[in-house]
N, C-alpha and C positions, 0 to 999 in steps of 0.2 A: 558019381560026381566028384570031380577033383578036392582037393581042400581048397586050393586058392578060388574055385567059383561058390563055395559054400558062404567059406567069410565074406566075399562079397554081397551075395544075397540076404544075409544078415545084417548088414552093415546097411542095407537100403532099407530093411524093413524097420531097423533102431531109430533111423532117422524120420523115417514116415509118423512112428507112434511118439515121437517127440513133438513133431508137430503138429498133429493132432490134437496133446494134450495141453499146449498152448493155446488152439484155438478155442477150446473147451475152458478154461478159464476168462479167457477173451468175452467169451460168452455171455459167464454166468456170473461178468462182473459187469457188465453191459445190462444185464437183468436184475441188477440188484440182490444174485443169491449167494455172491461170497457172504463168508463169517465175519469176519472184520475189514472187510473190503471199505468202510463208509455208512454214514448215518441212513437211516431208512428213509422212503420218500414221507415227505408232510402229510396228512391224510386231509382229503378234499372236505371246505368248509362247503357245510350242509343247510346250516342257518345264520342268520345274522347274527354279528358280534353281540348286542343288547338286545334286550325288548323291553318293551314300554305299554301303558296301557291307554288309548283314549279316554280322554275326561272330558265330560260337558262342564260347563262353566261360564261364569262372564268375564269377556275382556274389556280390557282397559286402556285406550293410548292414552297420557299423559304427560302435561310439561311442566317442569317444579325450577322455579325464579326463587335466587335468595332474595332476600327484602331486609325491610330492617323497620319497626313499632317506632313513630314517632306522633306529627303533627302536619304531613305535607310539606312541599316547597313555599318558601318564605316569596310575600309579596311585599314591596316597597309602599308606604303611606310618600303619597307625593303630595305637599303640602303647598295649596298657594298663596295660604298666609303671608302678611306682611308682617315685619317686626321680629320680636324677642323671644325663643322659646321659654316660658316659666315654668312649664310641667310638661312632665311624661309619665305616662302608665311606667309601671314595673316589669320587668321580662317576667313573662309568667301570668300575667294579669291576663283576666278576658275581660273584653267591653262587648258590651251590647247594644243593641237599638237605643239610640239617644244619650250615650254614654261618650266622655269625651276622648278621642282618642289625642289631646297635645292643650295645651294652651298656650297663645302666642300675646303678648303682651295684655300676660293676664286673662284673656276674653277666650272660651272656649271655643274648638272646632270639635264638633258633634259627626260621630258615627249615624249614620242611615242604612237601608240595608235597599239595593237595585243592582243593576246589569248597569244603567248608561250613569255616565260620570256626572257631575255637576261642574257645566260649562259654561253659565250664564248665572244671573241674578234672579231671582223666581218677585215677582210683584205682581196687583193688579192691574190687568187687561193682559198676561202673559200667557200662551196657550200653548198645546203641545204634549209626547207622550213625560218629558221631565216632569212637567206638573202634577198630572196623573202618579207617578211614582213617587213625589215627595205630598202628594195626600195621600197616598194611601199609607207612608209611616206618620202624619199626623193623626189620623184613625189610629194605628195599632198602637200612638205614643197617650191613645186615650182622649184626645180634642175632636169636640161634637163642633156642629152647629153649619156645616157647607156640603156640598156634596164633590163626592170621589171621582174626577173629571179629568178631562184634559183643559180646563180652563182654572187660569186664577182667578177665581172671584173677588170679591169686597166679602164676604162670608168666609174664605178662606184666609184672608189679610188681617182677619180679625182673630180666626183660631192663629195665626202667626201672631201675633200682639201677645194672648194668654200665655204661648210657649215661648215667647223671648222672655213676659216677665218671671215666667216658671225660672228659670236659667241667668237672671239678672241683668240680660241683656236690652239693650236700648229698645224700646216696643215700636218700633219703624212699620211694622206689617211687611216690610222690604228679607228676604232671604237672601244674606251676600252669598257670592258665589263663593270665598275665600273659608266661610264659616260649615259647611256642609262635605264630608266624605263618604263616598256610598261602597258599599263591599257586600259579598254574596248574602254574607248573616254575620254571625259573632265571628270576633274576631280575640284570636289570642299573640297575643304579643314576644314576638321570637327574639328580639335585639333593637337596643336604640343605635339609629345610626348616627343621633346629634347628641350633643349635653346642654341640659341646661344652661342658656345665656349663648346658646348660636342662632343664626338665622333660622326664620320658621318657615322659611322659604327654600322646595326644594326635600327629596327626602330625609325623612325625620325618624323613620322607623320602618320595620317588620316585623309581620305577621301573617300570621296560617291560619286555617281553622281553630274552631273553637274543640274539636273533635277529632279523637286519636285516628291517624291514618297508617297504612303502610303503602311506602316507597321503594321501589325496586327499578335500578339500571340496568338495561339491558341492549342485547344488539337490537338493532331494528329486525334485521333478518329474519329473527326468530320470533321476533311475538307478534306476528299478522294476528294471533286470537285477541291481543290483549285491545280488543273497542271499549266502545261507554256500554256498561252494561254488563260484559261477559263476566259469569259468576267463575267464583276462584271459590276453594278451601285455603284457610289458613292457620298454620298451626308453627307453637315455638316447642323449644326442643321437648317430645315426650309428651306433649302437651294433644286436648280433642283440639280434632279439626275444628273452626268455627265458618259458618261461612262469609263470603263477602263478595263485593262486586268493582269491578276497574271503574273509575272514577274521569281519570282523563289519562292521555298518552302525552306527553312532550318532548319536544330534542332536549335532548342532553349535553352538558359543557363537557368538552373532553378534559384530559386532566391538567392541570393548573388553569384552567376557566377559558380554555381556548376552544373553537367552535369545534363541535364534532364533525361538521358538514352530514348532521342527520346521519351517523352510523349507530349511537347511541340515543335510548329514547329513554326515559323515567316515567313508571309508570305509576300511578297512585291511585288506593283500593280502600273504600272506606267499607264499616262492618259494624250492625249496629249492636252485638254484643260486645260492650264497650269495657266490661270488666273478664272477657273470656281470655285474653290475652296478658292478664295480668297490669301490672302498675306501672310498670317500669318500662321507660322512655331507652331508645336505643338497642332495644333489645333484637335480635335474629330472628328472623319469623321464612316461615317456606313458604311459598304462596304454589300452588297446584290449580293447573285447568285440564279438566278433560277436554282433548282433544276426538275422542272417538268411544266408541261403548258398545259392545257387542253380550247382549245379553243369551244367557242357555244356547251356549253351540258345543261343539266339538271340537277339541282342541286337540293338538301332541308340540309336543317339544321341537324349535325349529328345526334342529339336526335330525330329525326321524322321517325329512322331505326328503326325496330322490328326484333328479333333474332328470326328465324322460328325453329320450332320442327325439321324438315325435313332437318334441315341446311342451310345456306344464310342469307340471309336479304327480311324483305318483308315492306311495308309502307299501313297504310292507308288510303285509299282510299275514301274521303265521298263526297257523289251525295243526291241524294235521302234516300238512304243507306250506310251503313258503309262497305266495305270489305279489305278483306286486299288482295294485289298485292304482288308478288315474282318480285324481280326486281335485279338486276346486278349492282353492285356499282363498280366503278373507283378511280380516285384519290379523296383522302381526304386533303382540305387544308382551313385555315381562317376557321375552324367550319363547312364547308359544308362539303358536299360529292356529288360524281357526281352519278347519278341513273340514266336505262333506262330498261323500260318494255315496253308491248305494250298496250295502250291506255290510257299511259301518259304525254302529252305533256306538255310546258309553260303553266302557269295557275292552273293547278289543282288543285285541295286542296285536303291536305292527314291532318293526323291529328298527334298531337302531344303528344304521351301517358305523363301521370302524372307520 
């Protein structure tokens, strides 16, 4: 063999194992088995990021209204007195049953306690359910001698004599209509709205209950619970709950006294532990309603749900192995959720995706 077919044939076989050992590198950096070629592959998660364990338990939805310890919304004394006011209760003062709330040229107007107004003049031969309701405060004002009716008697015109003279009043047997105010019960006295020596005709004053209430404004929206009746807990800072009950619901003025058009309701919760709340007027109070209550279930954390392909909810399940369970969820409240499938009881651990 020549020389010059030698170098040739070497020169093509230099070139072959050149290439060769490029593709060999090619390879085994394609395979991940260079040295420093690049970080390794991530190694395949096996289990979920967390786990958790199911807990039985009771759940709890509920709704917490700020409020504020007072006396109720203030109602107007509408006075149809003639003449001069000479006296007013004190702000702060409570009247009672046959206690006077004003006196108007001297002569008292008398607190009574009813639902309908005093719209007429009550005398004998008068009948009706007002009659009925103004004997039955002269029975509780202690005058015997007529019976508790819807009729004015001559028996009844005659206990009206004893109690005008009780009171100094002219003994007529006649009850002016000007001279009697009727309101739920005791009343306490929030502000005068006249001063002595103005007309006594006309509002004269306000007053609330005789009994500490709490009041809370709120959206309408949100308190479809708060009816007559629904119990509430109520508690000020740090303080035991006590309990109590909604009283009434009302629209609310929006702010600077202009109508809400009903977005705003005021709610008022009266509570007959009347020193549980402490002394003091004005105070912050929480008011709390259970809306829902789910006693001894099973619960897990809302984030340990998984949204199934098929629809539902499924959870986690890890033993030996990881599967996932289709399970039936209930109330959601405080971050849990209630779950139940089968062959999951207290204890289990499911896991908690990342």
């Amino acid at each position: 063999m020549s020389g010059l077919l030698w170098r040739r044939r070497a020169a093509t076989v230099g070139m072959c194992a050149a290439v060769l050992a490029l593709l060999a590198v090619g390879v085994m950096a394609a395979l991940g088995l260079g040295g420093d070629g690049g970080d390794p592959p991530a190694e395949r998660r096996t289990g979920p990021a967390a786990t958790t364990t199911v807990t039985r338990q009771t759940l709890v939805e509920a709704v917490t209204v700020p409020g504020v310890l007072g006396y109720g919304p203030a109602t107007p004394v509408a006075s149809t007195a003639t003449g001069t006011v000479t006296w007013l209760p004190a702000v702060g003062a409570t009247v009672v049953r046959g206690g006077q709330l004003l006196r108007a040229d001297d002569r008292p107007v008398l607190l009574l306690y009813g639902a309908l107004p005093m719209y007429r003049a009550l005398s004998a031969g008068v009948t009706g359910a007002d009659v009925k309701q103004f004997e039955q405060n002269l029975a509780a004002l202690g005058l015997r001698g007529f019976d508790v009716d819807e009729t004015f008697s001559g028996s009844t015109a005659s206990a009206v004599k004893r109690w005008q003279k009780s009171l100094g009043l002219p003994e007529t047997g006649t009850v002016d209509r000007d001279r009697v105010i009727y309101a739920p019960g005791p009343v306490r006295v929030a502000e005068q709205l006249v001063r002595v020596g103005a007309s006594a005709t006309g509002d004269v004053l306000e007053y609330t209950g005789s009994t500490r209430a709490v009041t809370a404004t709120a959206d309408r929206s949100r308190t479809d619970w708060a009816v007559p009746n629904a119990k509430v807990e109520l508690s000020t800072h740090g303080g035991t709950p006590t309990p109590g009950r909604v009283v009434t619901t009302t629209d609310a003025p929006a702010a600077g006294g202009a109508d809400s058009g009903g977005a705003n309701v005021t709610i008022t919760i009266a509570y007959a532990a009347q020193q549980a709340l402490g002394s003091q007027d004005g105070v912050g109070v929480t008011i709390r309603h259970v809306l829902q209550e789910r006693r001894d279930v099973l619960t897990v954390p809302v984030n340990a749900l998984l949204a199934l392909a098929e629809g539902g909810y499924g959870v986690e399940v890890v033993t030996d192995r990881v599967r996932i369970v289709a399970v039936q969820v209930g109330l959601f409240a405080g971050g849990r959720v209630e779950i139940s499938a089968p062959g999951i009881d207290d204890g289990t651990t499911v896991g908690i995706p990342a």
